[in-house]
TORKOL-4160 file (C-alpha; in steps of 0.2 Angstrom, whole numbers, padded with zeros to 4 digits, m for minus):
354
<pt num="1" X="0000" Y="0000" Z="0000"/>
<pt num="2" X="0007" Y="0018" Z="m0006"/>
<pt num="3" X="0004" Y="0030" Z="0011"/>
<pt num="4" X="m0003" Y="0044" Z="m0004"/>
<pt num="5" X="m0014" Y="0042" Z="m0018"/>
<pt num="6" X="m0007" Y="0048" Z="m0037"/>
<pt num="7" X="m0021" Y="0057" Z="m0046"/>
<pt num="8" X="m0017" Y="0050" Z="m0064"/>
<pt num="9" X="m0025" Y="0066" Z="m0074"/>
<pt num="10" X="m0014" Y="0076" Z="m0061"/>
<pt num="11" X="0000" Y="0069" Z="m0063"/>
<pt num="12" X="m0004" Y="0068" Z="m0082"/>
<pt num="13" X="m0006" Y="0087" Z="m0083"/>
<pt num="14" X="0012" Y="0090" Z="m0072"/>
<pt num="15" X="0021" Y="0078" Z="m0082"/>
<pt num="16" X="0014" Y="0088" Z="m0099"/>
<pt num="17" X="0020" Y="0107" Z="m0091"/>
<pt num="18" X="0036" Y="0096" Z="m0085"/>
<pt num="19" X="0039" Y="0094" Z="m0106"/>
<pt num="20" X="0033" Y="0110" Z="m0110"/>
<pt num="21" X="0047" Y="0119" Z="m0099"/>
<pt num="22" X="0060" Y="0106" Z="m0109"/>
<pt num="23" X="0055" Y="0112" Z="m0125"/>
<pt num="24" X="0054" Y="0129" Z="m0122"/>
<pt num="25" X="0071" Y="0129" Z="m0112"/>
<pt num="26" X="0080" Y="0124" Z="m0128"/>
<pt num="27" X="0077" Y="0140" Z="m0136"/>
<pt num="28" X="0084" Y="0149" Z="m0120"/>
<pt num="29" X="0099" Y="0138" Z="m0120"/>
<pt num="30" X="0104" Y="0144" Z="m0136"/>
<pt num="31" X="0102" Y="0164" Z="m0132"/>
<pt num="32" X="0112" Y="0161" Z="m0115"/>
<pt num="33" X="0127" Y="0163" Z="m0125"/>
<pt num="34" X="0150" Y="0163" Z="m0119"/>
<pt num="35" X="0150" Y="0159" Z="m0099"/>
<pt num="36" X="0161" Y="0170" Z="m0092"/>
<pt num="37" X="0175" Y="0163" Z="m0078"/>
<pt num="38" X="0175" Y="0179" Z="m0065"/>
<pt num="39" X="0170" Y="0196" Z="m0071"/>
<pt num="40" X="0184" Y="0210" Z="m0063"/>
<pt num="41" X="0196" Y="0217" Z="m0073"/>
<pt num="42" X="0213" Y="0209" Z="m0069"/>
<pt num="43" X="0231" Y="0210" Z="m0078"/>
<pt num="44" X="0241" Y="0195" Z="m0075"/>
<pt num="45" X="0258" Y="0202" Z="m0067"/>
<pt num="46" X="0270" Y="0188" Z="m0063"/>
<pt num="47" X="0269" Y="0173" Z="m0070"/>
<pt num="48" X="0282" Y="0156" Z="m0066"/>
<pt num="49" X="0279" Y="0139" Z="m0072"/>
<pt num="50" X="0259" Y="0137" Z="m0072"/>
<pt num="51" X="0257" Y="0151" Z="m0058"/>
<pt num="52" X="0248" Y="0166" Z="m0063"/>
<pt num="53" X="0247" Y="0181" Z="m0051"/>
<pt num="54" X="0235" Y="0193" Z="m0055"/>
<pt num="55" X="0231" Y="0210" Z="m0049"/>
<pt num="56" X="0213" Y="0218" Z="m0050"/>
<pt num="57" X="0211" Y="0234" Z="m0054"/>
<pt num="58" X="0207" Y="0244" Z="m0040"/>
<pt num="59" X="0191" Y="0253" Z="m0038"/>
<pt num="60" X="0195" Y="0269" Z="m0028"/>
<pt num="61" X="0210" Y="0283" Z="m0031"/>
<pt num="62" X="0220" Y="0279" Z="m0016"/>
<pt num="63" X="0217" Y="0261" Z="m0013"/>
<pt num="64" X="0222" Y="0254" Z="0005"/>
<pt num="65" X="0241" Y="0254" Z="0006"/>
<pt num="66" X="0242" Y="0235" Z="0012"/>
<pt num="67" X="0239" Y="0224" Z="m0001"/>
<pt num="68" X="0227" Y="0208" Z="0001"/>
<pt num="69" X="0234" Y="0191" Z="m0007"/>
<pt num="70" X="0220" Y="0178" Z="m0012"/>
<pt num="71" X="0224" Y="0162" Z="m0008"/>
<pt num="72" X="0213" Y="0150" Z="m0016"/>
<pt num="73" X="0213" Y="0128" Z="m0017"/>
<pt num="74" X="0222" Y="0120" Z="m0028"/>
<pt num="75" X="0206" Y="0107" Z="m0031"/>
<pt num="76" X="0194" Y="0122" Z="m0039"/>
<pt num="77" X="0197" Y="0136" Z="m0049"/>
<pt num="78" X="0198" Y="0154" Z="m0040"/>
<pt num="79" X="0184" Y="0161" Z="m0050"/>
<pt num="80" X="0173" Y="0155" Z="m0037"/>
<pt num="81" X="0176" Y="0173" Z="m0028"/>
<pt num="82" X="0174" Y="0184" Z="m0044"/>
<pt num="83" X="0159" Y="0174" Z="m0051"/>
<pt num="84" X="0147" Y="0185" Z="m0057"/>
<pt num="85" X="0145" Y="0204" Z="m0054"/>
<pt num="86" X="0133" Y="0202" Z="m0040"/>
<pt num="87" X="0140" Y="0189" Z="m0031"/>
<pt num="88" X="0159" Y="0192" Z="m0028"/>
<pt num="89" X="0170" Y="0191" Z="m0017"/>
<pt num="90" X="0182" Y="0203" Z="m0025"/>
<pt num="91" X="0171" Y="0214" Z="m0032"/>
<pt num="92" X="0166" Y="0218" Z="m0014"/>
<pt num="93" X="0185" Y="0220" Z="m0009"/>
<pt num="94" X="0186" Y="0232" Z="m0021"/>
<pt num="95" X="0171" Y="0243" Z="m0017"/>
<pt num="96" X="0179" Y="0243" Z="0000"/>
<pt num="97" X="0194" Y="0252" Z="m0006"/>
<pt num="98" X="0206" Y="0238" Z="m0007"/>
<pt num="99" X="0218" Y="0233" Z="m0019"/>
<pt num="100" X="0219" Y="0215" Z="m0023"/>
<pt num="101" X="0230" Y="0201" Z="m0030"/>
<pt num="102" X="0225" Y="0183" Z="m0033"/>
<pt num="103" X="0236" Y="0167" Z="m0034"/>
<pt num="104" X="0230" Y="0157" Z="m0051"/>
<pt num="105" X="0239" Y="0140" Z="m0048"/>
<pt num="106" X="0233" Y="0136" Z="m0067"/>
<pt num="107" X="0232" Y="0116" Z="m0074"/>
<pt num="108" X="0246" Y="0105" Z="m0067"/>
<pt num="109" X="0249" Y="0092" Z="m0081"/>
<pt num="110" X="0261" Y="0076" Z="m0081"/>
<pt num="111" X="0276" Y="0088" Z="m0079"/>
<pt num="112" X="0271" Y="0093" Z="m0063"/>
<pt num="113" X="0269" Y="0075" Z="m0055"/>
<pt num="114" X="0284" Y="0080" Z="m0043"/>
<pt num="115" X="0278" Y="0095" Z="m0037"/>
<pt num="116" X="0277" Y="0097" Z="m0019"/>
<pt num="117" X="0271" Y="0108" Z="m0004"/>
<pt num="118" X="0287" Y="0115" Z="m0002"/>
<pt num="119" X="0286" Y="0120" Z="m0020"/>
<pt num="120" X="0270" Y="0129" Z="m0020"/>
<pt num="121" X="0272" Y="0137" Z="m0003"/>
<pt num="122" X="0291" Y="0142" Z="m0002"/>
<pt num="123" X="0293" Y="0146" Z="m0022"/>
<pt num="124" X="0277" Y="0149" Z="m0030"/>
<pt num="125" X="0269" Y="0158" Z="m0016"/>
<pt num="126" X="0283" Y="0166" Z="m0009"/>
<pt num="127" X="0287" Y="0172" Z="m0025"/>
<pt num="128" X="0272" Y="0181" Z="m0027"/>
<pt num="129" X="0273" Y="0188" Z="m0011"/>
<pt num="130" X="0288" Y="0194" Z="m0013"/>
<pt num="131" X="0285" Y="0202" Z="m0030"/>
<pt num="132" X="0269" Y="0212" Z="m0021"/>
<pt num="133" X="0279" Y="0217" Z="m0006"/>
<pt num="134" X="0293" Y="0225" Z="m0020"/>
<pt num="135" X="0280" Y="0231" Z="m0033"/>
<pt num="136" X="0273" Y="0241" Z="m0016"/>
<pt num="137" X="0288" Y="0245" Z="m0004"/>
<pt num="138" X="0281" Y="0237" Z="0010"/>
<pt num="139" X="0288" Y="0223" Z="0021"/>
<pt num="140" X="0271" Y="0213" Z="0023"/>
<pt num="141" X="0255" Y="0209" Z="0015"/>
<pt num="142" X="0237" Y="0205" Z="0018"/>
<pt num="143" X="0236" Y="0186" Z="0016"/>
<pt num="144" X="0216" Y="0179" Z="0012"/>
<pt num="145" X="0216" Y="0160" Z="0010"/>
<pt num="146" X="0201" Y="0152" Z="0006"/>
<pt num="147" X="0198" Y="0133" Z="0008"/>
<pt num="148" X="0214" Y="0123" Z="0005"/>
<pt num="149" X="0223" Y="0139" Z="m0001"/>
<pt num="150" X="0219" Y="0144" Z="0020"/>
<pt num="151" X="0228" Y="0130" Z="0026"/>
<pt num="152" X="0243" Y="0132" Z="0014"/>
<pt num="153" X="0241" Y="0151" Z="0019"/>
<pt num="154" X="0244" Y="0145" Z="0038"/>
<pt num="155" X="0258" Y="0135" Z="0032"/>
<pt num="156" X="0267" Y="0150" Z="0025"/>
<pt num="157" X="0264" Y="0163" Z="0039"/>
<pt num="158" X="0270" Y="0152" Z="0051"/>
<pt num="159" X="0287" Y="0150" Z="0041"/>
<pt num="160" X="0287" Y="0165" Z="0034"/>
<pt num="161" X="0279" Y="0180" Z="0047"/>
<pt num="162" X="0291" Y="0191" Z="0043"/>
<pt num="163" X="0282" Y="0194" Z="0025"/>
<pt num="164" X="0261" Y="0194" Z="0034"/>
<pt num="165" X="0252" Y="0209" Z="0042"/>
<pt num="166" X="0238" Y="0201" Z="0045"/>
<pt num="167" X="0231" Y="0184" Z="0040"/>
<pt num="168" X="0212" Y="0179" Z="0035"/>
<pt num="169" X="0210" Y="0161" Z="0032"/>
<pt num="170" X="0190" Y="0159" Z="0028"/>
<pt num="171" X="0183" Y="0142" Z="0027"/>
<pt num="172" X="0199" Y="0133" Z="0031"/>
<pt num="173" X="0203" Y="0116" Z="0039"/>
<pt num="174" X="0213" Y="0117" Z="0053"/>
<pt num="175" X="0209" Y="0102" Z="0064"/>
<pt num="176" X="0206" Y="0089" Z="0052"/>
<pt num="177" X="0200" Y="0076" Z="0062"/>
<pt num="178" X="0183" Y="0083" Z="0071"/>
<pt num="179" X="0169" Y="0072" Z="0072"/>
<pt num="180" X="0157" Y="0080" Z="0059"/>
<pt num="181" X="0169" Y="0079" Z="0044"/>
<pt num="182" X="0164" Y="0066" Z="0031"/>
<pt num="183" X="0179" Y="0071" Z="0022"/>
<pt num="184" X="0192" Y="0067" Z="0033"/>
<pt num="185" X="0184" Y="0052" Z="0037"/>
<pt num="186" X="0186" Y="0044" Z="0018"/>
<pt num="187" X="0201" Y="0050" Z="0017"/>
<pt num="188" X="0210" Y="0042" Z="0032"/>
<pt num="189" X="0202" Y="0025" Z="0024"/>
<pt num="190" X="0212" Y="0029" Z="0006"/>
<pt num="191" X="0227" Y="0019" Z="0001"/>
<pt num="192" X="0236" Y="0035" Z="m0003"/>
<pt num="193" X="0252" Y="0030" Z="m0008"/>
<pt num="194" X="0243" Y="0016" Z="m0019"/>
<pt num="195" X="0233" Y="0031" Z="m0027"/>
<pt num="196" X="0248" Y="0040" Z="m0031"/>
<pt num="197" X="0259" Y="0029" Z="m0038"/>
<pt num="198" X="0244" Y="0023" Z="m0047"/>
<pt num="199" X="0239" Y="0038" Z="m0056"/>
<pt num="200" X="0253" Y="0050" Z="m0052"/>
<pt num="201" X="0243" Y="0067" Z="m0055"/>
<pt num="202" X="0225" Y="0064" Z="m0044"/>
<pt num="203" X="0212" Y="0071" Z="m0058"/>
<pt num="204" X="0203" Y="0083" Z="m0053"/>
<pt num="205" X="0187" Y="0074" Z="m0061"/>
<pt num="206" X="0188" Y="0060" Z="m0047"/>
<pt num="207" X="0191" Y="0073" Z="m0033"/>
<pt num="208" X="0176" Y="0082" Z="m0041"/>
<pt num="209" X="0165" Y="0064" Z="m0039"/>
<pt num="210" X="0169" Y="0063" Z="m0021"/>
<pt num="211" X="0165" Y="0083" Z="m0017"/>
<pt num="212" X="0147" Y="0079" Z="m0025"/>
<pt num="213" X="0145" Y="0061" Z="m0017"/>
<pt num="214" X="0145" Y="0070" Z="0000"/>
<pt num="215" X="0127" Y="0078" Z="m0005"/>
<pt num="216" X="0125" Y="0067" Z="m0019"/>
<pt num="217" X="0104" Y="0068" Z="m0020"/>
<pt num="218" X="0106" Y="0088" Z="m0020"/>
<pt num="219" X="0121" Y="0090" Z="m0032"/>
<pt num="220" X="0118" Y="0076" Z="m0042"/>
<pt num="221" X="0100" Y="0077" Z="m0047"/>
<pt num="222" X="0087" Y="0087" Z="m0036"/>
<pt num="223" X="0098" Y="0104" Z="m0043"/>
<pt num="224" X="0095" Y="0097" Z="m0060"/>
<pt num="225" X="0076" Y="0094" Z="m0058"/>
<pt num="226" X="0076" Y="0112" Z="m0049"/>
<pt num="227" X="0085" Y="0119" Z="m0064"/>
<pt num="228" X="0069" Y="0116" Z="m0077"/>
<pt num="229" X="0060" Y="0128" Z="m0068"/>
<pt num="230" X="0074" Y="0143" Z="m0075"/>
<pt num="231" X="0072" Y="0138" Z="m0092"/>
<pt num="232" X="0061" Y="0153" Z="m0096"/>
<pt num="233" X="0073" Y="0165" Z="m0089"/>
<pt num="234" X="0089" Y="0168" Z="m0098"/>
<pt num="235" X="0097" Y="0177" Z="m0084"/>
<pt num="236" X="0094" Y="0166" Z="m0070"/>
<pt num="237" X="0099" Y="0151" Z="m0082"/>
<pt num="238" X="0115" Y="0157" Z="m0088"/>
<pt num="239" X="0120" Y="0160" Z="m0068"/>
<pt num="240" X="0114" Y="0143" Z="m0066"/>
<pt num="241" X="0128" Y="0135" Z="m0081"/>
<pt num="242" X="0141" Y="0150" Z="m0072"/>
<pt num="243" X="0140" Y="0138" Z="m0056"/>
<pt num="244" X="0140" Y="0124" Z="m0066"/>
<pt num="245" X="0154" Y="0127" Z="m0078"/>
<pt num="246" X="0165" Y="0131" Z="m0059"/>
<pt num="247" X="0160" Y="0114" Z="m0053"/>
<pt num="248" X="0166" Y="0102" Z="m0066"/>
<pt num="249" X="0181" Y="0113" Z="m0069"/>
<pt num="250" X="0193" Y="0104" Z="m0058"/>
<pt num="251" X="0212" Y="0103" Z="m0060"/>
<pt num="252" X="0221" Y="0088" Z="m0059"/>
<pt num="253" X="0233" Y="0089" Z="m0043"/>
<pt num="254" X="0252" Y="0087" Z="m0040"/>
<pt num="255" X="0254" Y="0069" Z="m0037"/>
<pt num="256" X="0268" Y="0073" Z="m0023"/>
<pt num="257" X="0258" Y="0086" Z="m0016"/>
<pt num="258" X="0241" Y="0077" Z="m0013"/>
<pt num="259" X="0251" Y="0064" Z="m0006"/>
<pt num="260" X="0258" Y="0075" Z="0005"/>
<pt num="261" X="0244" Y="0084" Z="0010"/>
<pt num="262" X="0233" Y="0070" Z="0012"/>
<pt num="263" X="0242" Y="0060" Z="0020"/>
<pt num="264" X="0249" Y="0073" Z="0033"/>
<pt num="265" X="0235" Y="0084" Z="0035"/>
<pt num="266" X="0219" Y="0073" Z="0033"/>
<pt num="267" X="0227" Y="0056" Z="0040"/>
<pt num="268" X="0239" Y="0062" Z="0054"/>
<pt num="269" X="0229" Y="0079" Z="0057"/>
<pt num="270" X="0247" Y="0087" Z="0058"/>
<pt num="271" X="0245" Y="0104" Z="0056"/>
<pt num="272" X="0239" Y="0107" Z="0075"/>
<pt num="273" X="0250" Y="0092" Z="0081"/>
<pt num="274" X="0265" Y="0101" Z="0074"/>
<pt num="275" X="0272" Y="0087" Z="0063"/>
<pt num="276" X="0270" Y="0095" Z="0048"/>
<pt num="277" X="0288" Y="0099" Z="0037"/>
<pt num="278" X="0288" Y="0110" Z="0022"/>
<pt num="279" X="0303" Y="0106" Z="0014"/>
<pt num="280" X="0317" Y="0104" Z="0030"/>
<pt num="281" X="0309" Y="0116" Z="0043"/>
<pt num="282" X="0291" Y="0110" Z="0053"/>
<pt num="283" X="0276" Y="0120" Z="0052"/>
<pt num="284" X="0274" Y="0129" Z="0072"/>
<pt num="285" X="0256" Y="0138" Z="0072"/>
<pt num="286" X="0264" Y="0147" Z="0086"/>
<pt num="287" X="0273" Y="0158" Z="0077"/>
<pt num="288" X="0257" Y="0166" Z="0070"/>
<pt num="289" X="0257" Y="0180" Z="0081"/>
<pt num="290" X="0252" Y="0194" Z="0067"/>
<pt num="291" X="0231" Y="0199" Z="0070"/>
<pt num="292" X="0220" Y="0185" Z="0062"/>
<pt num="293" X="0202" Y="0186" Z="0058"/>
<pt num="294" X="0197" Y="0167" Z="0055"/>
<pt num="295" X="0181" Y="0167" Z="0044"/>
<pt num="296" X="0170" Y="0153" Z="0043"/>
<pt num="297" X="0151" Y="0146" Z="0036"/>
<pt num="298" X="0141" Y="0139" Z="0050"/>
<pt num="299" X="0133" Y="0125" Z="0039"/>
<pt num="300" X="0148" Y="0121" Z="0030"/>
<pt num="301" X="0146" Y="0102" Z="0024"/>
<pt num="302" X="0164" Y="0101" Z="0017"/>
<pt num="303" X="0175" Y="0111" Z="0033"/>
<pt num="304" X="0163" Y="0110" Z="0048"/>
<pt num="305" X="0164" Y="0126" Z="0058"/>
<pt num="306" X="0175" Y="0116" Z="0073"/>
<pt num="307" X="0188" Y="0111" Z="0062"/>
<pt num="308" X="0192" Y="0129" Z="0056"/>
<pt num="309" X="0187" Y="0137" Z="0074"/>
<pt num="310" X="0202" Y="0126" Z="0081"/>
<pt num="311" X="0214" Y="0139" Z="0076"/>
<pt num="312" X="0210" Y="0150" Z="0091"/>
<pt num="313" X="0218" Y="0136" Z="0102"/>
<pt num="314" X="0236" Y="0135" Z="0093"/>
<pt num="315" X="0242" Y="0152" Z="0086"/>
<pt num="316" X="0253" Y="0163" Z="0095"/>
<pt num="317" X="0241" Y="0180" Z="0090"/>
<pt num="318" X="0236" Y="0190" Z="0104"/>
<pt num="319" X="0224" Y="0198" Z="0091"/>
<pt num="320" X="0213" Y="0183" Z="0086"/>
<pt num="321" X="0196" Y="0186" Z="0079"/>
<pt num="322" X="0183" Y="0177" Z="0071"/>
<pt num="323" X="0167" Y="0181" Z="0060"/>
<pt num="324" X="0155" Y="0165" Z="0056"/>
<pt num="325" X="0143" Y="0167" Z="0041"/>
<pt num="326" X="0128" Y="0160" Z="0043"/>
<pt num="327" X="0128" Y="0150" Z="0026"/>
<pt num="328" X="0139" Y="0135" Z="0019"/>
<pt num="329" X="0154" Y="0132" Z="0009"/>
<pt num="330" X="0148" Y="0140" Z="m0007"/>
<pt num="331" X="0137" Y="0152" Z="0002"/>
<pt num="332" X="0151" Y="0162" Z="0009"/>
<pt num="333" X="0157" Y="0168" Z="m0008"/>
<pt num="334" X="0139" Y="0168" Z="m0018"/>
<pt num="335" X="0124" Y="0171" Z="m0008"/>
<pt num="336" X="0115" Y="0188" Z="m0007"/>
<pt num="337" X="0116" Y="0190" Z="0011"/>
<pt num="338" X="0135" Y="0189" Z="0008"/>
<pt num="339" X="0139" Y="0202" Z="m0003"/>
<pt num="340" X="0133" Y="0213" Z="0012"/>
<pt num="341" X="0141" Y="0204" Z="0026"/>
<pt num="342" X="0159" Y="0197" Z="0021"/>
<pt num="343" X="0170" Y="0211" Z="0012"/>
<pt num="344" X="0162" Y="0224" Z="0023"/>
<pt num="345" X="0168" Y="0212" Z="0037"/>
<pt num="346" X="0186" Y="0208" Z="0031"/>
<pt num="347" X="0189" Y="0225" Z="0023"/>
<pt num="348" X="0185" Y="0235" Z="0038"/>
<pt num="349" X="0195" Y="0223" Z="0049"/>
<pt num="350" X="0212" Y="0224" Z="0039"/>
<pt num="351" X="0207" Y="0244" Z="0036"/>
<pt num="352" X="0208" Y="0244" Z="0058"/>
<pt num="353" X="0225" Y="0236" Z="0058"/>
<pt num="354" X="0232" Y="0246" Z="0042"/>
């Protein structure tokens, strides 16, 4: 016995509006038109290898005197907080008077197998922030890492402090091994070193797979049945395939690098035991002791708000701050209520300690 009734003419009717949308959508696919990958103005100004760093064009006369460094993952593409030109990150930087750089870390291919932390974080990274803190005449930047790009963001700040004013790390994992996080959970069950040797380069469509198994009747197909009802607008469509196109474009990663951080951050949980080494010298939270805003989502399914709220406990700053966004993962960079809360938020905090 069904515990509900189905009225065959309704759902008859339902199913014939269903078909309707679909017909009509496939006129508004073909007016969406190019899908644009982040919508500020930007010059690329160093480059090294597959690294990119960009620098937006600032908004204001006198833009703030301290530079901000986006840090963003190396699983995603850093569009994500430039995405359209009502829901960015950037954008909203910018309107707050600050001038902006981003890290791109670009497509690692088969040449890049051998590429580890110590690579990104004490060359690439270090590069970037050294060309910023010449192109300026200052000693120390503003460092923003989002996600993974926070936690390598730690990394460098606790080996380099001499080169941060003040660190934001938003959504980042810090204790890796909280009870609420899935992630971690699967990982610590991975073969890693089989995986690696394996495939050498983890590609980014597998990492992708696991990302959308962890909600996988929301991101797989309830978004998809939700999307026939935006067919009729080629607006709200074309921000729908903007999402879209950001999702399924996923870089391969470093083989030596996930190794690495997998198995160090995600199996040992070593970045608040204090076992962590990039390159020869250990990675001591301890020596964060610049100001720190930590920002995080509150209904985060990918870093639960414990394992970034963590931080408090091992830095060395005596100005430690925090500011949880009620929203999730995604939410942080792209929902309305975000524009209005975070870049005010961070802006206004660096703009105190300037």
């Amino acid at each position: 016995m069904f515990p509900f009734a189905i009225n065959p003419e309704k759902a008859v009717e339902e199913l014939s509006r269903f078909n309707k949308k679909l017909a009509a959508g496939l006129k508004t696919f073909t007016e969406v038109g190019q899908i644009e990958s982040g919508i500020s103005a930007k010059e690329a100004v160093y480059r090294e290898d597959k690294v990119t760093l960009y620098h937006y064009t600032p908004k204001v006369e006198n833009p703030h005197r301290v530079p901000v460094l986006v840090v963003y993952a190396l699983v995603n593409r850093p569009y994500m907080a430039d995405l359209q030109e009502d829901r960015s990150m950037i954008k909203g930087l910018l309107d707050e008077g600050m001038d902006v750089y981003l890290v791109d870390w670009g497509y690692p291919d088969a040449s890049d197998r051998y590429l580890t932390m110590d690579d990104y974080i004490n060359v690439y990274l270090k590069h970037c922030v050294d060309y910023i803190r010449e192109k300026h005449d200052i000693y120390r930047v503003n460092l923003l890492g989002i996600c993974q790009g926070g936690t390598f963001s730690l990394c460098f700040t606790a080996l380099h402090p001499d080169r941060v004013r003040n660190l934001v790390p938003m959504v980042t994992p810090v204790d890796f091994h909280t009870p609420d996080n899935l992630l971690s959970q699967w990982v610590r069950n991975v073969d890693v070193d089989l995986l690696v040797d394996t495939l050498g380069n983890i590609p980014g469509d597998l990492l992708n797979i696991t990302f959308l198994s962890m909600n996988p009747y929301r991101l797989t197909g309830q978004k998809y049945l939700d999307m026939v009802d935006l067919l009729d607008d080629k607006v709200k469509l074309k921000n729908f395939l903007r999402m879209e196109k950001w999702i399924f474009d996923s870089p391969d990663q470093a083989g030596e690098t996930f190794r690495q951080f997998a198995k160090d951050f995600f199996q040992k949980n070593g970045l608040i035991k204090g076992s962590v080494k990039i390159g020869d010298r250990r990675v001591d939270l301890a020596n964060i002791t610049m100001p720190v805003l930590n920002v995080f989502a509150t209904k985060d399914h990918l870093v639960p708000p414990n394992a970034s709220k963590a931080l408090k406990q091992y830095v060395g700053s005596s100005d430690y701050n925090e500011f949880a966004f009620n929203g999730g993962h995604i939410g942080i960079y792209v929902s309305g209520r975000s524009q209005a809360e975070v870049p005010p938020t961070i802006a206004n905090w660096l703009k105190e300690r300037g």
